[in-house]
BALOBA-1460 file (C-alpha; in Angstrom, 3 decimals):
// residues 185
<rec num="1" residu="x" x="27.561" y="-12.301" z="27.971"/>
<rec num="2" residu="x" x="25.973" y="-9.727" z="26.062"/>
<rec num="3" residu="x" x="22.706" y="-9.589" z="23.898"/>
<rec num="4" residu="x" x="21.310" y="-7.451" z="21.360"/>
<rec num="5" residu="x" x="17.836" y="-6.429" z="20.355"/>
<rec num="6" residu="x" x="17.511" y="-5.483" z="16.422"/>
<rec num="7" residu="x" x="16.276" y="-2.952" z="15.413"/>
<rec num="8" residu="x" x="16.641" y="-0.550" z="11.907"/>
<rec num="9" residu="x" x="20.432" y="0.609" z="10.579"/>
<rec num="10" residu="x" x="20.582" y="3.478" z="12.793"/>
<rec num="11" residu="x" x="22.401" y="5.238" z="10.358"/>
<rec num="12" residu="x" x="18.534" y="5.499" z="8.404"/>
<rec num="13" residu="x" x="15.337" y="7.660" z="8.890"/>
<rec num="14" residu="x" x="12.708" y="5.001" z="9.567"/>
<rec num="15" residu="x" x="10.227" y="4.342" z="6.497"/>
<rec num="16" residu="x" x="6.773" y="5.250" z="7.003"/>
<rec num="17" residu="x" x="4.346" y="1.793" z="8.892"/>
<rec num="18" residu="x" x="3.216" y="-0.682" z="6.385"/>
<rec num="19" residu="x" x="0.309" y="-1.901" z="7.812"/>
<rec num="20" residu="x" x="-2.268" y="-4.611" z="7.611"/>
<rec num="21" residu="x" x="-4.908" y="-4.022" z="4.897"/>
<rec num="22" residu="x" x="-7.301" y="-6.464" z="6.549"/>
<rec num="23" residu="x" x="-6.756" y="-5.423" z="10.442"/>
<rec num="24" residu="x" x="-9.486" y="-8.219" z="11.499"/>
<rec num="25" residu="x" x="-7.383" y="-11.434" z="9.285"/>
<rec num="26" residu="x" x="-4.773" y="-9.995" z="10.990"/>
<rec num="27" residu="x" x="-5.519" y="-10.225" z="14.742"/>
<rec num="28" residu="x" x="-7.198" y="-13.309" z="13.955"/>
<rec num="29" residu="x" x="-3.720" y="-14.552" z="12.644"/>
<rec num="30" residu="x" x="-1.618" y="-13.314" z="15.625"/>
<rec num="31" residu="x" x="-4.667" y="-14.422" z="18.210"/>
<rec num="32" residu="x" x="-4.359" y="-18.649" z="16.673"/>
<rec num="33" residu="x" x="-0.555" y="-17.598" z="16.934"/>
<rec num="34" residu="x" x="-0.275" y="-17.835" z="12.871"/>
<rec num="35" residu="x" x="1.574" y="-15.319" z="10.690"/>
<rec num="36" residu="x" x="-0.850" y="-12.917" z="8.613"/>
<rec num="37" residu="x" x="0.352" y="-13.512" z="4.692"/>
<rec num="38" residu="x" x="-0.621" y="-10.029" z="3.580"/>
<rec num="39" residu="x" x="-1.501" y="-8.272" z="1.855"/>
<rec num="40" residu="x" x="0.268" y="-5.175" z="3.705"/>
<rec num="41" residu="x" x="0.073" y="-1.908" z="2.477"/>
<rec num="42" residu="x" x="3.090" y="0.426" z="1.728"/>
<rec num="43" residu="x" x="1.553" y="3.125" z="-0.359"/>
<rec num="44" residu="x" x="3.431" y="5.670" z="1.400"/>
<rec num="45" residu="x" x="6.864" y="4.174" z="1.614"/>
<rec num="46" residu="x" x="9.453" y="4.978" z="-1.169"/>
<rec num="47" residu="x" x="10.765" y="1.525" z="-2.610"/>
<rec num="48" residu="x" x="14.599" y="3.463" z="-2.895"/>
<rec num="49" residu="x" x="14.069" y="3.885" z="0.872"/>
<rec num="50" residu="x" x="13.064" y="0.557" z="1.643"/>
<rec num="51" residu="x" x="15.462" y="-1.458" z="-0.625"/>
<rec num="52" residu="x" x="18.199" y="0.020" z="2.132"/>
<rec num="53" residu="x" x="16.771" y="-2.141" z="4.254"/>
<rec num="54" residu="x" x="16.696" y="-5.577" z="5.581"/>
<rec num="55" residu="x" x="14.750" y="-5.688" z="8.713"/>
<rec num="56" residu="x" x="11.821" y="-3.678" z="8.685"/>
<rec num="57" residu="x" x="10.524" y="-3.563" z="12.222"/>
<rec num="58" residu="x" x="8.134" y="-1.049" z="12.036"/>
<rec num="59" residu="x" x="5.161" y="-3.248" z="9.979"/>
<rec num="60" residu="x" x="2.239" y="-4.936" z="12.007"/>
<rec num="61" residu="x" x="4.582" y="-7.990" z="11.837"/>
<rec num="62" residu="x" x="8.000" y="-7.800" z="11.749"/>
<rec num="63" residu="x" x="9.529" y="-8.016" z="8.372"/>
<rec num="64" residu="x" x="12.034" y="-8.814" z="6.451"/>
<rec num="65" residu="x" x="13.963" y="-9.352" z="2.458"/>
<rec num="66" residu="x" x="14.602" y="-12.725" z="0.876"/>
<rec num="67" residu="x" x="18.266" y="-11.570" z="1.641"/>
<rec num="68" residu="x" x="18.021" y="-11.560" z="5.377"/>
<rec num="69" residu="x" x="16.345" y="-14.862" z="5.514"/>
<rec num="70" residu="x" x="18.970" y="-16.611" z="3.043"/>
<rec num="71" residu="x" x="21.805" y="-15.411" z="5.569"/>
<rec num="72" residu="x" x="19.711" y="-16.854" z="8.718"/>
<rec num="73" residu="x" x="18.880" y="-19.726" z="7.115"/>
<rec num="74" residu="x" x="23.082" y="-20.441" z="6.535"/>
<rec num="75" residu="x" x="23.656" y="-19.886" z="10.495"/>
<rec num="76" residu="x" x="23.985" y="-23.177" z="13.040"/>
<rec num="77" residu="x" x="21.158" y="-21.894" z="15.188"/>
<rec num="78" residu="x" x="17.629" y="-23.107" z="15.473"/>
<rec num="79" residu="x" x="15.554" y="-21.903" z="12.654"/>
<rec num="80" residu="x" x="12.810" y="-19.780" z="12.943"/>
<rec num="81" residu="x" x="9.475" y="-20.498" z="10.530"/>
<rec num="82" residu="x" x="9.149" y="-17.956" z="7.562"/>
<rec num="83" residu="x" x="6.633" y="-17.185" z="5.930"/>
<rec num="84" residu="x" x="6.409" y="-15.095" z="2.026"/>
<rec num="85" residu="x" x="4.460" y="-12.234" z="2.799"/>
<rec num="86" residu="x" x="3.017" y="-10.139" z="0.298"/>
<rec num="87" residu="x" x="3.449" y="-6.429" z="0.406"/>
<rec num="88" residu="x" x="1.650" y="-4.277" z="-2.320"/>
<rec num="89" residu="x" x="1.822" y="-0.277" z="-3.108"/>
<rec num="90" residu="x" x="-0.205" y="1.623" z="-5.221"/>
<rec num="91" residu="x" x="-1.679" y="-2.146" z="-5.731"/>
<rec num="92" residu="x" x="1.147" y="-3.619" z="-6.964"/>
<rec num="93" residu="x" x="3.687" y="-6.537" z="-5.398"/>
<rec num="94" residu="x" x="6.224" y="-4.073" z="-3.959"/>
<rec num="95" residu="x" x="9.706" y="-6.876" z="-4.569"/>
<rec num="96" residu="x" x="9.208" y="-6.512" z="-8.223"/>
<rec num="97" residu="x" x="9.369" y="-2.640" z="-7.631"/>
<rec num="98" residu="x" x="12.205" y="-2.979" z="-5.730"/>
<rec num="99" residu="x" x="15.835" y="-1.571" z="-7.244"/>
<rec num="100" residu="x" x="17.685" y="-3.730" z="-5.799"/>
<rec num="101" residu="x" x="17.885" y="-7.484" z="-5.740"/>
<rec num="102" residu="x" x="14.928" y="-8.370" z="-3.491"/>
<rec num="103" residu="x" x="12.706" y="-10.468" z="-4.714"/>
<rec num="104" residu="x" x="10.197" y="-11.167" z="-1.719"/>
<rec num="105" residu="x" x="9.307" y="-10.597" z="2.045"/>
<rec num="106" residu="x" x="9.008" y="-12.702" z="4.759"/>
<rec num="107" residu="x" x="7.237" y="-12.549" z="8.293"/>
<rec num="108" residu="x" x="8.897" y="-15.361" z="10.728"/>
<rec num="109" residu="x" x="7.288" y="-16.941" z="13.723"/>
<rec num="110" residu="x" x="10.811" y="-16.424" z="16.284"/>
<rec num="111" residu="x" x="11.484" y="-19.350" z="18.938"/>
<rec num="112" residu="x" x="9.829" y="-18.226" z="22.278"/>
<rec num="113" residu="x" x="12.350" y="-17.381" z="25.396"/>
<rec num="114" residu="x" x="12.486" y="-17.454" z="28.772"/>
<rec num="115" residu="x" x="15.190" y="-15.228" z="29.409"/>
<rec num="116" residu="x" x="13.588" y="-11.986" z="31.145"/>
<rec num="117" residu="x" x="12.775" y="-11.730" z="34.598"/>
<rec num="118" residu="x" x="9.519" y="-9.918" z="35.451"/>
<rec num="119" residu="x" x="10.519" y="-8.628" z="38.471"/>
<rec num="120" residu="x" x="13.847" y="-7.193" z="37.896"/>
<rec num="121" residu="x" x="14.770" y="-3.317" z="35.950"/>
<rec num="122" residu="x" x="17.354" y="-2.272" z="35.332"/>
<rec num="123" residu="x" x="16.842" y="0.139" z="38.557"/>
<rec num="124" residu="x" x="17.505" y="-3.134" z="40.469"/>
<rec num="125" residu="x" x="21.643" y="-3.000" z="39.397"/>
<rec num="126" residu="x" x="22.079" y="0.653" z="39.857"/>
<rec num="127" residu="x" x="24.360" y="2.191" z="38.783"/>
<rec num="128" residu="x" x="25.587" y="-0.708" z="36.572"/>
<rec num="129" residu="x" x="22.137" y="-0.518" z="34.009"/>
<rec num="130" residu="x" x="22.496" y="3.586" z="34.356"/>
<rec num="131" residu="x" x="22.562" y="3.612" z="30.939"/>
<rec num="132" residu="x" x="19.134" y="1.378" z="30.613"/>
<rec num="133" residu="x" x="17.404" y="3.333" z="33.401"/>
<rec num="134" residu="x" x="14.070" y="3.641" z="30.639"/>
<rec num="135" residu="x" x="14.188" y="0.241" z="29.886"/>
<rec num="136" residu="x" x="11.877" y="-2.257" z="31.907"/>
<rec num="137" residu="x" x="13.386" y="-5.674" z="31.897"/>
<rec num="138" residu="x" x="16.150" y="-7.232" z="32.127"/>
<rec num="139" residu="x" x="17.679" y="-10.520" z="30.872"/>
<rec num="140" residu="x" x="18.434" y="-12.763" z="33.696"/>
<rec num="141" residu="x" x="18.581" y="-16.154" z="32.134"/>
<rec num="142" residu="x" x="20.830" y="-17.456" z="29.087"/>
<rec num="143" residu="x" x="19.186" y="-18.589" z="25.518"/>
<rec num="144" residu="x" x="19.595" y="-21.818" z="24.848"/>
<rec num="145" residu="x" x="22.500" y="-23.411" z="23.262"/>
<rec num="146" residu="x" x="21.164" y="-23.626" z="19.292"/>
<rec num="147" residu="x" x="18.898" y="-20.451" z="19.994"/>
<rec num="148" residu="x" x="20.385" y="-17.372" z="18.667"/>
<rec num="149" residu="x" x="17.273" y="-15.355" z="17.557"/>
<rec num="150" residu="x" x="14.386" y="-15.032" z="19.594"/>
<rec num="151" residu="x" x="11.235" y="-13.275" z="21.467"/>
<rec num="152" residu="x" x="10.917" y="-13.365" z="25.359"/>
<rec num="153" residu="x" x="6.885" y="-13.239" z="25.697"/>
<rec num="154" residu="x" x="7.581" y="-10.733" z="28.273"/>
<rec num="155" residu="x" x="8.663" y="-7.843" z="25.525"/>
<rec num="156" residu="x" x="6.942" y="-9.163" z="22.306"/>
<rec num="157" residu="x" x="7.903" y="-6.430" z="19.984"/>
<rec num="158" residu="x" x="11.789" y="-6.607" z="20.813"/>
<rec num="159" residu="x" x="13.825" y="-9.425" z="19.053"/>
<rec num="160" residu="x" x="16.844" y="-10.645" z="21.177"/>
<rec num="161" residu="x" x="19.576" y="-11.921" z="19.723"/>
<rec num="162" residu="x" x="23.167" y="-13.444" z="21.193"/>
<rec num="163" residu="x" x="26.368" y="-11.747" z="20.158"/>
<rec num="164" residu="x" x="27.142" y="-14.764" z="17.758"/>
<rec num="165" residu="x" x="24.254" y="-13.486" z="15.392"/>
<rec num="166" residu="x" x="25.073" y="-10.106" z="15.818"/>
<rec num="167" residu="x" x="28.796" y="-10.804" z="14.188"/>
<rec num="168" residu="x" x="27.428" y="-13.440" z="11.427"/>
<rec num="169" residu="x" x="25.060" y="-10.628" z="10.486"/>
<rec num="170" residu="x" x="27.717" y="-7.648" z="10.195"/>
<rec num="171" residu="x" x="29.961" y="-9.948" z="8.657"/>
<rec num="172" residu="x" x="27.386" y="-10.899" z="5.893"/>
<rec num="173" residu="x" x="26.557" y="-7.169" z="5.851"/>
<rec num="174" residu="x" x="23.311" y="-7.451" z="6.477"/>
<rec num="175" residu="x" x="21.390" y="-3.718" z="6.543"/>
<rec num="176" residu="x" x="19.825" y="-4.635" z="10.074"/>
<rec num="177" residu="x" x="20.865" y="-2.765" z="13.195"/>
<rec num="178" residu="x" x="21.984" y="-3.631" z="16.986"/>
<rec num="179" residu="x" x="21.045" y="-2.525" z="20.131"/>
<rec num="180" residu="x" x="22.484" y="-3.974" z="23.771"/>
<rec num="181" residu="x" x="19.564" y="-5.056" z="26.353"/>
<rec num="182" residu="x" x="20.441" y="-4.878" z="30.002"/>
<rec num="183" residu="x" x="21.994" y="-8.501" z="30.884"/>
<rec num="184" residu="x" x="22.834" y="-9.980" z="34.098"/>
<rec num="185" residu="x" x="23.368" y="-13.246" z="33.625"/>
């Protein structure tokens, strides 16, 4: 069994951070465990670069297009809740600058895992994890069954996924890309 973390296409530079444009709404959001609405601020990020994507990790919240969440939402998997997020440059709702055919962006509140094991690295299976001697965790417990999306509290800013999603996402051709996690399940 193998899972993936997403991350950008690796075949793109990453776009410059949109970030929060109140900081305190926002940590007041993540502290009641809510999703902070926006507005986010991508002054600095070119819309041609950004309509290449849909997953855009590197935001105070993860984000991502109305296309990536009309794909998820077709899977058989436990849903996560999404949330239209307003993102603004120059002062202006960023979608309708967009080239392409995105016409919003979403945050989503992912289904909390159990799946990591605080105690184990991937130093622990050596040489097996050789290749994930940086990382610090590994996933020692399965997702379950209808869970195919998700974030282990242990790592909050990696999003796991089970090889299932990974192929319904490459075969709607989704502009999101995959990384393995050490698993030893």
């Amino acid at each position: 069994m193998q899972y993936y973390s997403l991350i950008e296409s690796p075949n793109l530079r990453p776009v410059d951070n949109l970030y929060s444009e109140d900081l305190d709404a926002y940590y007041d959001a993540r502290n009641t465990g809510d999703i902070y609405r926006g507005p986010y601020i991508a002054d600095d990020v070119d819309p041609k670069k950004l309509a290449l994507r849909d997953w855009i990790p590197n935001a105070d919240e993860m984000l991502m297009t109305d296309r990536f969440v009309t794909a998820m939402q077709s899977y058989a998997m436990q849903q996560p809740d999404f949330v239209e997020v307003l993102v603004t440059r120059n002062g202006k709702d960023l979608a309708r600058l967009m080239p392409n055919s995105t016409k919003a962006f979403h945050a989503a509140r992912f289904p909390k895992l159990d799946v990591i094991d605080a105690d184990k690295t991937p130093m622990h299976f050596w040489p097996r994890f050789k290749k994930f001697k940086f990382m610090d965790y590994v996933i020692t417990r399965p997702m379950p069954d209808n869970v195919h999306i998700g974030i282990d509290q242990r790592q909050p800013g990696v999003v796991l996924c089970t090889e299932d999603f990974k192929s319904w996402a490459e075969r709607d051709r989704l502009m999101v890309g995959f990384t393995p996690v050490p698993c030893a399940i």
